[in-house]
C-alpha positions in Angstrom: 3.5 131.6 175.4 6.0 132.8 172.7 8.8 132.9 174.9 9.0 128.9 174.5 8.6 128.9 170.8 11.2 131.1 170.7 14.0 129.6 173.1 13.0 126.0 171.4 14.0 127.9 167.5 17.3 129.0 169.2 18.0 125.6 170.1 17.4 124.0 166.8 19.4 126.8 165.1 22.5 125.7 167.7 22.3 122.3 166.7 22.2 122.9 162.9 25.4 125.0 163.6 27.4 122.3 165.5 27.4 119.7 163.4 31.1 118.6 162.0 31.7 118.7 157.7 32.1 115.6 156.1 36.5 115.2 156.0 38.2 114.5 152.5 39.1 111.0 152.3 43.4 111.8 151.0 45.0 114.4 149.3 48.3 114.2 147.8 51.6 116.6 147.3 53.7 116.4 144.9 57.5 116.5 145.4 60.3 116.8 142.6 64.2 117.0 143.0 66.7 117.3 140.6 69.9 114.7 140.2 72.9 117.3 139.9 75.3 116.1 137.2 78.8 117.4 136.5 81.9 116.6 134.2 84.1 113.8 132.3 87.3 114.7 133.6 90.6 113.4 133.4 93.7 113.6 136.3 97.3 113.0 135.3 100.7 113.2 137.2 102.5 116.4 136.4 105.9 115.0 135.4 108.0 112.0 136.1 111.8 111.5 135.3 112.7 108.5 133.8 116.8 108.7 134.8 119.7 108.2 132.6 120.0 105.5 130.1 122.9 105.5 127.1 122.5 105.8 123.3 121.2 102.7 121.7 119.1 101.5 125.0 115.6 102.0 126.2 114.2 104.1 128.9 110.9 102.9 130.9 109.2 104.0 133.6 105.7 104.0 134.8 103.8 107.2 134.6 102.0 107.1 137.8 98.1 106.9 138.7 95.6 108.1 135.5 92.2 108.7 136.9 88.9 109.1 134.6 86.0 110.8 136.6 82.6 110.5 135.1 80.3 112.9 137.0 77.5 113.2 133.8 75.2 110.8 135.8 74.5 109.6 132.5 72.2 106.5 131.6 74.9 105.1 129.3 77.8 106.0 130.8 80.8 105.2 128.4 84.3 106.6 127.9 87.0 106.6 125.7 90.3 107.2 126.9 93.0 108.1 124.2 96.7 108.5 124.7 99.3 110.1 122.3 103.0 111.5 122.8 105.0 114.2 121.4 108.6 113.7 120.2 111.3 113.7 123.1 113.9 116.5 122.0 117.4 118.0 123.4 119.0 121.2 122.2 117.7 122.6 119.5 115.8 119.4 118.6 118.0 118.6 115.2 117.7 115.1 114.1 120.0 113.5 116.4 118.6 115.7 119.2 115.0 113.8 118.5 113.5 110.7 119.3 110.2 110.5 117.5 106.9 109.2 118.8 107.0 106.0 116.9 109.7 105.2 119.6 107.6 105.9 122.2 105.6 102.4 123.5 103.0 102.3 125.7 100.8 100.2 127.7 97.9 101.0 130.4 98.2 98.3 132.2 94.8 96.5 134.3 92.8 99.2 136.5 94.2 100.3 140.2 90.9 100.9 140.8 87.5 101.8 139.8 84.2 102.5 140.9 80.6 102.4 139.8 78.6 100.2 137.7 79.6 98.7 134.1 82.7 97.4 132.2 86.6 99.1 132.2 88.7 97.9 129.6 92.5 98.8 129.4 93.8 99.6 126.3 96.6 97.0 127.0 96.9 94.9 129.7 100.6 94.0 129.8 103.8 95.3 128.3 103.8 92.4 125.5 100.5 94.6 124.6 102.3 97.8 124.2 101.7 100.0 121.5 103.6 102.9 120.2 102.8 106.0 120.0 102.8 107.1 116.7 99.5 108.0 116.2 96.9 108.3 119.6 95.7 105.5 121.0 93.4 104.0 123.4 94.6 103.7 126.9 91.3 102.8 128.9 87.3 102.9 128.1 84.1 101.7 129.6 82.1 100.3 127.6 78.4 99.8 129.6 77.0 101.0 133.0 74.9 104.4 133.9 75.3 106.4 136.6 78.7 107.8 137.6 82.3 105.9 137.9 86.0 106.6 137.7 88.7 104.7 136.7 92.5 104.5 137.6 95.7 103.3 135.6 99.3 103.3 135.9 100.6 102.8 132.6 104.2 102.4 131.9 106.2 103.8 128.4 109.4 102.4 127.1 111.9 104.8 124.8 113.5 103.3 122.4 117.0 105.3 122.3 118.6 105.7 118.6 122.4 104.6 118.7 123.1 108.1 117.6 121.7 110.5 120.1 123.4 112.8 121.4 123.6 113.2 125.1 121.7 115.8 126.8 118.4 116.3 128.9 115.1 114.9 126.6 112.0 116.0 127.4 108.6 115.2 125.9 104.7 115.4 126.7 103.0 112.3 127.0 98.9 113.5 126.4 96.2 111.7 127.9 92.6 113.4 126.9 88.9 111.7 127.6 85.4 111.9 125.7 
């Protein structure tokens, strides 16, 4: 008779065994990434060649696409962009081999295109705006928005030639600089 009592402990000990745990109801993971930022940079055009004007005229030209990149990602994501020029000289810049930067007018001009959220301002909008450049200026900011944007300009200069230049090949750096 203890064979029976034994098979019949087995069996409860297999039972006890094969009963499933009790599941957690959720469990959660937690997940980060990071929003790479970059730089506040500024593109210009190389060079540009206004032609040939005479003594006592002007010389204008635009100066071809500025572009303002603005990769900070930042929350308040505002600019100033300032302009400023260098005298224009021939020879061995004497007096009448240099036309000064107070000569030198400028305008920005509305935006060729920009992108992003917030508000572009050009410095000046139309050539009855211009400025000269005697001092630096400011050729295009954005004043509100976050995240990043660029802007693009085409802004034009106008030389104002002294009567008593002497003829030759001028040449002067227009400066364009962002922070």
């Amino acid at each position: 008779m203890r064979k029976p009592l034994l098979a019949l402990a087995a069996g409860a000990a297999v039972l006890t065994m094969a009963t499933p745990a009790a599941a957690a109801p959720s469990g959660d993971t937690i997940v980060t990434f990071t929003v790479s930022t970059a730089n506040l940079d500024i593109s210009v055009p190389p060079s540009v060649n206004l032609g040939a004007v005479f003594a006592g005229s002007t010389a204008s030209g635009q100066l071809g696409n500025v572009t303002v990149t603005d990769s900070r990602a930042a929350l308040s994501a505002t600019w100033t962009a300032t302009v400023s020029s260098t005298a224009f000289t021939t020879g061995g810049g004497t007096g009448p081999e240099t036309i000064l930067p107070n000569l030198v007018e400028y305008w920005s001009g509305p935006a060729v295109n920009t992108t992003g959220t917030g508000t572009f301002v050009p410095g000046q909008t139309t050539s009855a705006d211009a400025v000269t450049l005697s001092l630096p200026r400011v050729a295009f900011s954005k004043t509100s928005g976050a995240g990043n944007n660029t802007a693009t300009w085409n802004p034009s200069i106008r030389i104002t030639i002294p009567a008593g230049a002497v003829g030759g090949s001028y040449t002067g750096v227009i400066t364009h600089s962002v922070a």
